[in-house]
C-alpha positions as CSV (number, residue, x, y, z in Angstrom):
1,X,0.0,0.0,0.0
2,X,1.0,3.8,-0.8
3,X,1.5,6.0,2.0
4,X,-1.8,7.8,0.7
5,X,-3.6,4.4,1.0
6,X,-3.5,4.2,4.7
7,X,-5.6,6.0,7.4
8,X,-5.0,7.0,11.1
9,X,-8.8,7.0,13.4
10,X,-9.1,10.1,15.6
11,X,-10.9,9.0,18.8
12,X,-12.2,11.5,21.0
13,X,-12.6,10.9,24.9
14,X,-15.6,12.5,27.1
15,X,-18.3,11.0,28.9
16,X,-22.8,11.3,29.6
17,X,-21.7,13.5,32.8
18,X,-21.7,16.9,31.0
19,X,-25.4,16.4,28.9
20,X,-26.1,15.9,25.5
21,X,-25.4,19.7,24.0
22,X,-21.8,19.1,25.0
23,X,-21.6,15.8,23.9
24,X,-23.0,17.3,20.4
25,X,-20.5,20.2,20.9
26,X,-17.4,18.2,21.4
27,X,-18.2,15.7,17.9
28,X,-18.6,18.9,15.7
29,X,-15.7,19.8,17.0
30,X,-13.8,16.6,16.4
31,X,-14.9,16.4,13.5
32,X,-14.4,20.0,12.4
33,X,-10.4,19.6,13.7
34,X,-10.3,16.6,11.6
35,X,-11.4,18.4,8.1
36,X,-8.9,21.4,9.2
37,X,-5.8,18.9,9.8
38,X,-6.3,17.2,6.7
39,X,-6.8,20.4,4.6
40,X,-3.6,21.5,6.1
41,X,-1.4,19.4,3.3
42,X,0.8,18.7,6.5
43,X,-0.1,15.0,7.1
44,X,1.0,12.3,4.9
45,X,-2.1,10.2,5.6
46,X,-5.8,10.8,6.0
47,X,-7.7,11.7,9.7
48,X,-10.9,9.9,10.0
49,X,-13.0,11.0,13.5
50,X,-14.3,7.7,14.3
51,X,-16.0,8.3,17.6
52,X,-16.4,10.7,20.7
53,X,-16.0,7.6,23.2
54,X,-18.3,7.5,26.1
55,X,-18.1,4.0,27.2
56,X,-15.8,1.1,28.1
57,X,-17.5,-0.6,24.6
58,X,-17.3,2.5,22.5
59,X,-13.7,2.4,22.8
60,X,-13.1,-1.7,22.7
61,X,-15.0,-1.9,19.6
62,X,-13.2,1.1,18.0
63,X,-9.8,-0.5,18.7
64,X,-11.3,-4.0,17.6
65,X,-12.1,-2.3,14.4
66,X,-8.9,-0.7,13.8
67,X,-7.0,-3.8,14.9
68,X,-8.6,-5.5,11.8
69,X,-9.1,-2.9,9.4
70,X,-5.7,-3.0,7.5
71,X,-6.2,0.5,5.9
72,X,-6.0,2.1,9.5
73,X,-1.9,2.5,10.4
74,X,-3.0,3.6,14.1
75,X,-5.2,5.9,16.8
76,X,-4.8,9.2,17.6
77,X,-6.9,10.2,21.0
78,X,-8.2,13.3,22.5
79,X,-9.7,14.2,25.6
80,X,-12.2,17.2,25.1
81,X,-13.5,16.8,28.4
82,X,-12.4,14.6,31.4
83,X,-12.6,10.7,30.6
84,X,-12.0,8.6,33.0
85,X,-10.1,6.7,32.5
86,X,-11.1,3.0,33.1
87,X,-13.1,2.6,30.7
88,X,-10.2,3.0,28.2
89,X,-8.5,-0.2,30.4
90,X,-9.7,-2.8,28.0
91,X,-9.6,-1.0,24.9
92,X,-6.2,0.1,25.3
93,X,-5.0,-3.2,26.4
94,X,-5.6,-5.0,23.5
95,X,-4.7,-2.4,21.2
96,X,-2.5,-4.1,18.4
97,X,-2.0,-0.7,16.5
98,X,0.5,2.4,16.8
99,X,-1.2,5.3,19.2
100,X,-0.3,8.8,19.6
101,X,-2.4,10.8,22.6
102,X,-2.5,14.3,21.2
103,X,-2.7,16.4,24.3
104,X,-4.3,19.9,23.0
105,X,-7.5,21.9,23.7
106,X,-9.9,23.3,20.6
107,X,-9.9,26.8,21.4
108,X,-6.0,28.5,21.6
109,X,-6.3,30.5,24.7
110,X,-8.7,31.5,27.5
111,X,-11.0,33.7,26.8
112,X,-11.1,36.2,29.7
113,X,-14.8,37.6,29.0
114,X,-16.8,34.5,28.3
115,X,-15.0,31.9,30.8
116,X,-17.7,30.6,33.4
117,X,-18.2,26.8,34.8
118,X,-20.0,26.1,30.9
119,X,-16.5,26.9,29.5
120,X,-14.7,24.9,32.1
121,X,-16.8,21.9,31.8
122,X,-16.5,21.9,28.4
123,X,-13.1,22.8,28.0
124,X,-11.1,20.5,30.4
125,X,-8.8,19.1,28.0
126,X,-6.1,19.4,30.7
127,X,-8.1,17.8,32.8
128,X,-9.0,14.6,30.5
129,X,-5.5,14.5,29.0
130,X,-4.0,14.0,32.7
131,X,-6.5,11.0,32.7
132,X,-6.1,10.0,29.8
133,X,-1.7,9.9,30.5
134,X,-2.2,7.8,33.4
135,X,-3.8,4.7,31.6
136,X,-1.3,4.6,29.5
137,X,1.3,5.0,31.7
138,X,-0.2,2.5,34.0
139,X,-0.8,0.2,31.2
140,X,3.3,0.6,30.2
141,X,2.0,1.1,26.9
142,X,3.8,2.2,23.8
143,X,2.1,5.7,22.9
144,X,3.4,8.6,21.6
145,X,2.5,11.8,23.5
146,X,2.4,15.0,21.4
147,X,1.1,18.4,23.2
148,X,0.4,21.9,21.5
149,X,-1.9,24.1,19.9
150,X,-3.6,21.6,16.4
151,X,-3.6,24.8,14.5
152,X,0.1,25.2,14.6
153,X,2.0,24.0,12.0
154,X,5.1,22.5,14.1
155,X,2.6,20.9,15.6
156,X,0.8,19.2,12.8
157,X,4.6,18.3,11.3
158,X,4.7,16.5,14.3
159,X,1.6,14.3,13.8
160,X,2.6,14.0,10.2
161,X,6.4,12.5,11.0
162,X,4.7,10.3,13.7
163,X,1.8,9.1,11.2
164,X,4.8,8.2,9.0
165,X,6.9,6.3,12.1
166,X,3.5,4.0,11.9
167,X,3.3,3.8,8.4
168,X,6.6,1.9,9.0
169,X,5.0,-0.5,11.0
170,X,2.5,-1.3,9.1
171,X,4.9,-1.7,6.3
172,X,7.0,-3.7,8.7
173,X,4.0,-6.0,9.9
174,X,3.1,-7.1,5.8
175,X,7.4,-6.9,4.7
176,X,9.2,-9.6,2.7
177,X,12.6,-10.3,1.8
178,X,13.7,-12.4,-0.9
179,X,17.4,-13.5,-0.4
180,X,19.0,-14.8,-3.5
181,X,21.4,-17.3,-1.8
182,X,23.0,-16.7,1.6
183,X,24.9,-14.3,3.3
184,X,28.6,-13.7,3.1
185,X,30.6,-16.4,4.7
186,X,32.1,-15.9,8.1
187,X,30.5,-12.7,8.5
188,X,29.2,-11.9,11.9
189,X,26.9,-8.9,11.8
190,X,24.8,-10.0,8.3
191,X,23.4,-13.2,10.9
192,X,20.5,-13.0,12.7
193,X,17.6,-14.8,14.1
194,X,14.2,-14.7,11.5
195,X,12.2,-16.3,13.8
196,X,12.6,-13.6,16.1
197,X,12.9,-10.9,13.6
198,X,9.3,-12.2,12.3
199,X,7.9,-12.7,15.9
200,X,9.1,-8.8,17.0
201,X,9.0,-7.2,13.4
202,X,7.0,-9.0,11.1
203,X,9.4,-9.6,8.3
204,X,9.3,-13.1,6.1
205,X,12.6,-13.3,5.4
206,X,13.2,-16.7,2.8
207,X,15.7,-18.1,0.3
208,X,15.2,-18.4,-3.3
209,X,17.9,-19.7,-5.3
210,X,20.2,-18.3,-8.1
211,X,19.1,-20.8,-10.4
212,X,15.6,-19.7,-10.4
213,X,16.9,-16.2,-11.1
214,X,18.7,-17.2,-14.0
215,X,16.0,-19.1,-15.4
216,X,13.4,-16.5,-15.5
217,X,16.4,-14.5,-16.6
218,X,16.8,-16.3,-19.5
219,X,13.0,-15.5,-20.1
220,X,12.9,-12.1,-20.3
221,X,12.6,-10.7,-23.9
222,X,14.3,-7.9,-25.8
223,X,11.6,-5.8,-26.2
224,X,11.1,-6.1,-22.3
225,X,14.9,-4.9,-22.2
226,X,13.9,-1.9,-25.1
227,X,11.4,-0.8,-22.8
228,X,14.0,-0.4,-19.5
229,X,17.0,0.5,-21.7
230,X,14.6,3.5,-22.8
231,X,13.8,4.6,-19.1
232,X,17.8,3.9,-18.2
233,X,18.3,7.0,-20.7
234,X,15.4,8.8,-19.9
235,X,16.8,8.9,-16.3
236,X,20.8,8.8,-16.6
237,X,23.7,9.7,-18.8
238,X,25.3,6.8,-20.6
239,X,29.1,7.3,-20.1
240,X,30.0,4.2,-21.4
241,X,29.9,2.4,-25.0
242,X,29.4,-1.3,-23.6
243,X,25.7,-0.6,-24.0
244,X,25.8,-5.1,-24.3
245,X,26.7,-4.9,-20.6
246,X,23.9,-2.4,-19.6
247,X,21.1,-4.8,-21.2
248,X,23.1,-7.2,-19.4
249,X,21.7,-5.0,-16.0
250,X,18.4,-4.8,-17.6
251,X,18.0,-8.3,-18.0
252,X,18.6,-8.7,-14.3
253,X,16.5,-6.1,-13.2
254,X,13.3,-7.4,-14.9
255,X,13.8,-11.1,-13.7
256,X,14.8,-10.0,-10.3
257,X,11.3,-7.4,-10.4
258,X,9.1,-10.1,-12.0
259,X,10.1,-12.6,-8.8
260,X,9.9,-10.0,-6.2
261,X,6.5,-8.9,-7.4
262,X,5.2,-12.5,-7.8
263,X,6.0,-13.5,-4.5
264,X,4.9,-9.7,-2.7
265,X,8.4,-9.0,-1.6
266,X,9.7,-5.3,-0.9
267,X,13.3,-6.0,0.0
268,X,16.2,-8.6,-1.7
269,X,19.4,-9.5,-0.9
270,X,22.4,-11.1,-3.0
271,X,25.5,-12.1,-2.6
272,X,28.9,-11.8,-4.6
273,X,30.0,-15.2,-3.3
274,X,27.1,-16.5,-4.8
275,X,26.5,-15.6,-9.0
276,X,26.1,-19.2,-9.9
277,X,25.2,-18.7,-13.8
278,X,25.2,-15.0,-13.5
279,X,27.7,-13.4,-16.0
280,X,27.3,-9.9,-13.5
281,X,26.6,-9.0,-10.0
282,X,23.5,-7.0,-10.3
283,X,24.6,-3.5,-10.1
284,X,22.8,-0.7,-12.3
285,X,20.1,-3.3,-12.0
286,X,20.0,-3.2,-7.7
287,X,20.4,0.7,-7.9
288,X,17.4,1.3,-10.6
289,X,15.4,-1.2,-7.9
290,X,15.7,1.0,-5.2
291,X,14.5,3.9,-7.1
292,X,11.9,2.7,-7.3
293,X,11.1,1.7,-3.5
294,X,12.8,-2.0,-2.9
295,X,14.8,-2.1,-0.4
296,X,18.6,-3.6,-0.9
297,X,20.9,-5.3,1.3
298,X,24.7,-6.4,-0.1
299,X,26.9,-9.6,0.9
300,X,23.1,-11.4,2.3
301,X,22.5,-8.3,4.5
302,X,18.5,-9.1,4.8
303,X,18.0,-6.9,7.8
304,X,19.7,-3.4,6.0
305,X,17.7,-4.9,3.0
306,X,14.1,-4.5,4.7
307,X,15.1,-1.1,6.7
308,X,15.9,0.5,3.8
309,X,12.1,-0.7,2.6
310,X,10.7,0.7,5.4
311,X,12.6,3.7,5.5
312,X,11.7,4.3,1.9
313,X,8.1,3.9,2.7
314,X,8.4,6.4,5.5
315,X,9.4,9.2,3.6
316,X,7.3,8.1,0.3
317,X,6.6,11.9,-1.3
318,X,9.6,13.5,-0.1
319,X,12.5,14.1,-1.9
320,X,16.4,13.8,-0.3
321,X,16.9,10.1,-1.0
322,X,17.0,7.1,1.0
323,X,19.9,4.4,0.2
324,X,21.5,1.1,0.9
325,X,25.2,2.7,2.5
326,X,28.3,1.1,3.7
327,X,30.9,3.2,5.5
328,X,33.7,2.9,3.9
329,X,36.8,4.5,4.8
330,X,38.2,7.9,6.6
331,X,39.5,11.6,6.0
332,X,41.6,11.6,9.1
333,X,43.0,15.3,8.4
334,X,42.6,17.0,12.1
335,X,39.9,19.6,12.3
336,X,38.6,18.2,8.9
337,X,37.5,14.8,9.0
338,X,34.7,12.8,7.0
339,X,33.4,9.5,6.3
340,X,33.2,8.7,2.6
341,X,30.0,6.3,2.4
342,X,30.1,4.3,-0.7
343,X,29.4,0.4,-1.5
344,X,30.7,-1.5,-4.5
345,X,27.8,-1.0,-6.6
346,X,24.2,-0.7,-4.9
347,X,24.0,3.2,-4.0
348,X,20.1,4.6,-4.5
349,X,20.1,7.5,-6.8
350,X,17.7,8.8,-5.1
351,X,20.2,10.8,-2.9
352,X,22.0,11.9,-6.2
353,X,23.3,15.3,-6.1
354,X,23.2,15.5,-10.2
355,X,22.1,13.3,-12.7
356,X,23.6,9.7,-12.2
357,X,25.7,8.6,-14.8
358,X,26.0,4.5,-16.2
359,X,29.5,3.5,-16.1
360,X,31.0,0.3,-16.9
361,X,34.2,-1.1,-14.9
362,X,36.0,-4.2,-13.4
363,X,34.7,-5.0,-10.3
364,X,37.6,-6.6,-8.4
365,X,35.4,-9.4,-6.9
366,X,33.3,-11.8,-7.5
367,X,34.7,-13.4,-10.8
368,X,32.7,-12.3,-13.0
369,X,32.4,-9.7,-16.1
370,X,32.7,-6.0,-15.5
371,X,29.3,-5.1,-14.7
372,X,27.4,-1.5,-15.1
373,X,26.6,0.9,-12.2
374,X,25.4,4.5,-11.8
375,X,28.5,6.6,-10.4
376,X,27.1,9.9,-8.5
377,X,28.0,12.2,-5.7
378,X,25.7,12.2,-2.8
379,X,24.0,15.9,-2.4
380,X,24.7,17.9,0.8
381,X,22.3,18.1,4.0
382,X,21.1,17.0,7.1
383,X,20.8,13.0,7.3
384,X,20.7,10.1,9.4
385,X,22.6,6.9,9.2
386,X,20.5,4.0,11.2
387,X,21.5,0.2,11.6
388,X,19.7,-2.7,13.3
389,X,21.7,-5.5,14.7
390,X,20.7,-8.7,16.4
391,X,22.0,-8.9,20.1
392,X,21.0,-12.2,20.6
393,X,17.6,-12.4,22.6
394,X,16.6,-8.8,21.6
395,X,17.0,-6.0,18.7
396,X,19.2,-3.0,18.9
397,X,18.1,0.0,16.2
398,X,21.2,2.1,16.1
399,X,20.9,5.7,14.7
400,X,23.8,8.5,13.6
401,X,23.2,12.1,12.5
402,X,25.2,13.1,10.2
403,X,25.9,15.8,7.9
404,X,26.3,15.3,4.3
405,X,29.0,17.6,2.3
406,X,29.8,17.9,-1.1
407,X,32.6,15.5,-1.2
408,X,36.0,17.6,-0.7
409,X,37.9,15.7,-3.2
410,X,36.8,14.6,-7.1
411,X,38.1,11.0,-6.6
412,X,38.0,10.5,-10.7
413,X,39.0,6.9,-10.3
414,X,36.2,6.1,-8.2
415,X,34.2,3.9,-10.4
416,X,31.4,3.8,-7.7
417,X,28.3,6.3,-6.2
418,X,29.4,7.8,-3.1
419,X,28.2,10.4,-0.2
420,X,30.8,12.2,2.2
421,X,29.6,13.4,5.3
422,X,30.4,14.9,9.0
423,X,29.6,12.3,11.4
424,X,28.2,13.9,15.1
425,X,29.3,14.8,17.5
426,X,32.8,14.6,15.5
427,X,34.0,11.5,13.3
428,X,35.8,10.0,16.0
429,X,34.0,10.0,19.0
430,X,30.6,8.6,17.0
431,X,33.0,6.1,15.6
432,X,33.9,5.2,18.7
433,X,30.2,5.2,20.4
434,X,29.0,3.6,17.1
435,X,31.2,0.6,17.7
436,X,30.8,0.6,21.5
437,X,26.8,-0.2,20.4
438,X,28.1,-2.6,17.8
439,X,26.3,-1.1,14.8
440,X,27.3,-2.9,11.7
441,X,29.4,-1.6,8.5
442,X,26.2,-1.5,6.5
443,X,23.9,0.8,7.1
444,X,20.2,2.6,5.5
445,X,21.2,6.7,5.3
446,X,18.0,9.1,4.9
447,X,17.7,12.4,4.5
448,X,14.3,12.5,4.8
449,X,13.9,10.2,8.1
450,X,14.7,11.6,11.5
451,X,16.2,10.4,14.6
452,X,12.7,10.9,16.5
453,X,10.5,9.3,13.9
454,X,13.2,5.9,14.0
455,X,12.6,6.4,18.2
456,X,9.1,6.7,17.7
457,X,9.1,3.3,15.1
458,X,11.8,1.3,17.8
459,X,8.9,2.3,20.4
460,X,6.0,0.9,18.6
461,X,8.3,-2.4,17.4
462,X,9.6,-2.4,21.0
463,X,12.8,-3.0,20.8
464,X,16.0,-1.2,22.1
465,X,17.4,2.6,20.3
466,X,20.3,3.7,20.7
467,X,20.9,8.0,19.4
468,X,24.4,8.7,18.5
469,X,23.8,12.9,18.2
470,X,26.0,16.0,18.8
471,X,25.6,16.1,22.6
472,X,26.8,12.0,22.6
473,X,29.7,11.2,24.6
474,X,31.4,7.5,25.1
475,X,30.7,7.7,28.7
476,X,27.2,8.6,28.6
477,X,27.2,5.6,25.8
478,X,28.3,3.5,27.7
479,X,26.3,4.2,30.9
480,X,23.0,4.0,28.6
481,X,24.5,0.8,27.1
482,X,25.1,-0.5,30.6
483,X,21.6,0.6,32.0
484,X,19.8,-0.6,28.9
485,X,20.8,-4.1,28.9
486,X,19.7,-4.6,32.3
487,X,16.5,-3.4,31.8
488,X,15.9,-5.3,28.4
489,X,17.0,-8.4,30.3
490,X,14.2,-8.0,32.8
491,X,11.8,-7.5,30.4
């Protein structure tokens, strides 16, 4: 589903205490904030006022409903007046969905003239939002709390980068990954656990074998080829004459597209040690897949393969890029280092400073025949680098900011896409915090997804995040590191 396809349920809290003109008050309200939030342009998915809640059923059967209803990405909750807060126990408690409690009031301030005990009964959002805290708090569920004015635009970018968090999930709940053969051998940080990656996450992660690729491969036609090979030059600059080897990619691309599709898989991951009847690894044809919104892990990575799925389908509609990354090497100059961020082939365009170019050059590994990529330089900005590792008996979602510069250097014999950037607080101290957490070589960068909207998506998957950021220090790494794996043992 498109990020347009989902919808989040705005349920509204009160109760029969106040009569039935505020009842009637507080839904045309509801439902007038609704129509004003969505005409804003600021959220990325449609409100839908569901129901003023009233009653321990009102608000069991709402979140029974949403629980099924696979259009609906999660709940956002109001308190107009006070609710108490009981009757939201059972609702609450079984609720399978993302939830934000948006603490605000309709009107924006107090209006000196007209306030009486009608205004105050009416208007007691403080009052119902306090309630309304405490469930959840007592319930230890996983909400997010956002307070402010709902006219205010910081506020409604708020809502929107939450309502795309929980997009994630949902994308997250339905994701699979097709591995073409395994991972890397004797690699630690590719391995993980699928059963418990499904059980916490969601994701089907399953084999399918080279051979299979090769043989529907072989069954893709020229014209199929004509047809890519025309949006290849509709999209890039051909720097190279080998245009043999670029069908070559083309070929690839279709039969790896045709067996992701047929099977409903968003992600795929391959494997240089593993080309079996492949005359290239899949280079121009991975990178042209991610433009369009698979996900891509290298070497067998399936877990950077499906976060850089549901990192794409986060910021679906916006437009700095989200890629498959590796970091690769250093600029150690003092005062002026960077990380150059690069990977042998399978960099998204998406994050492109210029038009990509197709280039065709030896690849070094692999043992097979020169294969075609898009070379690029990554565009400056503000981005985030994010890794998820398995820690054996739990998940740890590790996440950088960085800032991307125009790379300082030409590099002409680069043959490969690559992004340069300022890691926070300074290259070596996140280096060294970033492998104090054990966060792994490969990596999904985004400049489009933030550090609070991957908190906000750890929270709803419940597992453990770890923010490296400018105020980060080893020590404070370390105590959080030290701190968080006792508690994620008792849990």
């Amino acid at each position: 589903m498109s990020m347009k396809q989902y919808e989040f349920w705005f349920v509204v809290g009160s109760q029969f205490l106040y009569g039935p003109e505020v009842l009637e008050t507080v839904a045309a309200r509801a439902a007038e904030m609704t129509e004003t939030l969505n005409a804003s342009g600021r959220l990325p998915c449609k409100l839908v006022y569901k129901v003023t809640a009233k009653t321990n059923k009102e608000i069991t059967d709402v979140v029974r409903e949403a629980n099924y209803d696979p259009a609906c990405a999660g709940i956002v909750t109001w308190c107009h007046t006070f609710s108490p807060s009981k009757m939201w126990i059972n609702g609450l408690a079984n609720l399978q969905k993302p939830w934000c409690h948006f603490a605000t009031q309709y009107n924006r301030t107090i209006p000196n003239e007209e306030i009486d005990m009608d205004f105050m009964n009416l208007n007691q959002a403080a009052h119902g939002d306090r309630e309304h805290g405490f469930i959840g708090a007592r319930l230890r569920a996983a909400r997010k709390v956002i307070a402010g004015y709902w006219q205010d635009e910081a506020v409604q970018d708020r809502l929107g980068d939450w309502m795309r968090a929980a997009v994630g999930v949902a994308v997250s709940k339905e994701l699979k990954v097709m591995r073409f053969g395994d991972n890397m051998r004797e690699v630690a940080v590719t391995e993980g656990d699928k059963v418990e990656v499904q059980t916490k996450l969601g994701w089907q992660v399953n084999t399918w074998p080279v051979g299979q690729l090769v043989e529907t491969m072989d069954a893709v036609t020229e014209s199929e080829i004509d047809a890519l090979m025309d949006e290849y030059k509709a999209q890039y600059d051909f720097a190279t004459d080998d245009i043999a080897t670029v069908r070559y990619q083309a070929r690839e691309e279709i039969a790896m597209k045709k067996m992701l599709d047929a099977e409903g898989c968003l992600a795929f991951s391959n494997n240089f040690q593993d080309l079996y009847g492949m005359k290239q690894l899949p280079g121009l044809a991975s990178q042209h897949l991610m433009a369009q919104g698979y996900g891509y892990g290298g070497e067998g990575d399936w877990k950077v393969a499906a976060m850089t799925a549901i990192l794409k389908a986060m910021s679906e509609g916006k437009s700095g890029g989200t890629a498959f990354m590796e970091d690769y090497t250093y600029h150690l100059e003092p005062g002026n280092e960077y990380s150059l961020g690069a990977h042998m082939l399978e960099v998204c365009p998406s994050v492109a400073a210029a038009r990509p170019r197709i280039e065709v050059h030896p690849l070094g590994i692999g043992d097979r025949e020169p294969p075609a990529r898009l070379v690029f330089e990554g565009h400056e900005g503000p981005a985030i680098v994010v890794s998820l590792i398995d820690m054996g008996g739990r998940l740890r979602l590790l996440c950088q900011d960085i800032q991307c510069v125009k790379p300082i250097m030409p590099m002409p014999n680069l043959p490969v896409a690559r992004v340069m950037w300022k890691a926070m607080p300074d290259l070596t101290t996140g280096l060294e915090c970033w492998i104090t957490a054990g966060g792994a070589h490969h990596t999904v960068l985004s400049y489009d997804v933030t550090a609070e909207q991957m908190r906000d998506w750890a929270r709803m998957m419940d597992i453990e995040f770890v923010h490296i950021g400018k105020e980060t220090t080893v020590e404070s790494l370390e105590h959080d590191l030290f701190l968080s794996d006792l508690a994620w043992k008792l849990k």
